[in-house]
C-alpha positions in Angstrom: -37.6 -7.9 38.1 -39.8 -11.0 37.6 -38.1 -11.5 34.1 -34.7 -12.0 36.5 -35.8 -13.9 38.9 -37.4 -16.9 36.3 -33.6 -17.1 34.6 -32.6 -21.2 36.3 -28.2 -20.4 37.1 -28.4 -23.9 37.6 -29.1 -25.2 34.4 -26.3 -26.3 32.2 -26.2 -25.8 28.1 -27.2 -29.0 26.5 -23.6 -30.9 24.2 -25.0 -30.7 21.7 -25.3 -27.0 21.9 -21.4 -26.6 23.3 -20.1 -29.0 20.0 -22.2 -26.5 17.7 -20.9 -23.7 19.6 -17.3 -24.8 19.2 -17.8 -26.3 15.4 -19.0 -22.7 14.4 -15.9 -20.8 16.0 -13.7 -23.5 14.0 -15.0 -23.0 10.8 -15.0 -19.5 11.5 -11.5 -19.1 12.5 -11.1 -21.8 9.6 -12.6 -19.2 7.1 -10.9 -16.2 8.4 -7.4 -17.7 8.5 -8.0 -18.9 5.0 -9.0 -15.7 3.4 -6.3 -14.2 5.5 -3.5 -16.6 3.7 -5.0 -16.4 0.4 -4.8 -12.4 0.4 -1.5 -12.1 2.0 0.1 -15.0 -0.9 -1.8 -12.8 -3.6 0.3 -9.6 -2.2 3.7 -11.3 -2.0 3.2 -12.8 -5.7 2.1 -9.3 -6.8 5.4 -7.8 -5.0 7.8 -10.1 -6.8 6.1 -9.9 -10.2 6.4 -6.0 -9.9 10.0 -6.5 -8.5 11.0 -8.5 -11.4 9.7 -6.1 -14.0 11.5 -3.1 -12.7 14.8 -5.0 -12.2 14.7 -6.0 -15.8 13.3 -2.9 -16.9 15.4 -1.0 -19.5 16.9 2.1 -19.2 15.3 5.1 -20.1 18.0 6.9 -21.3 21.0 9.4 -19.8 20.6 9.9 -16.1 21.6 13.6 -15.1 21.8 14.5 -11.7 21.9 18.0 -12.2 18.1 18.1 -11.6 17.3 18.8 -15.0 15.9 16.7 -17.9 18.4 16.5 -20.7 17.4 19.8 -23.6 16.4 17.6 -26.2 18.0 18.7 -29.9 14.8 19.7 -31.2 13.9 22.5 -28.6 15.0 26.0 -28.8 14.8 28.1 -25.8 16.2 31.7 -26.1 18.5 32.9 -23.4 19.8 36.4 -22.5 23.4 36.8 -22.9 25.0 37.5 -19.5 26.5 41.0 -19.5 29.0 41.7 -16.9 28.3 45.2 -16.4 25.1 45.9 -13.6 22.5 48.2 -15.6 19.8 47.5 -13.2 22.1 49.3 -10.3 22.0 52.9 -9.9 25.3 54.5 -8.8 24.9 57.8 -7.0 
């Protein structure tokens, strides 16, 4: 409780201490808001580069929008021949 009692209320903070104080949250702000425009010009520049190279981006090829890629002439995939008569049914 002594430690509390010792603190002066009626002292003031020296000038020279309130310029410091207020030169510090300037630069800081100062820094901050820098780092802050520098990152958000490097995003936007990055956004339009990649915009630009996938509007002049070529084609790939057929679009089918069936779902399924294009068979390509090369593969051979065996399918069953559809039968119309049901085997797998058993009539009673």
């Amino acid at each position: 409780m002594s430690e509390y009692q010792s603190i002066n209320f009626g002292s003031q903070i020296p000038l020279k201490t309130k310029i410091l104080l207020g030169l510090g949250a300037i630069l800081i702000l100062g820094l901050l808001s820098f780092f802050a425009f520098t990152f958000f010009l490097i995003t936007l520049v990055s956004g339009i580069v990649l915009f630009f190279f996938n509007l002049f981006q070529k084609a790939k090829g057929n679009f089918n929008l069936g779902g399924q890629p294009p068979a390509s002439p090369t593969s051979q995939t065996y399918r069953r021949p559809h039968r119309n008569d049901d085997d797998d049914v058993i009539d009673i």
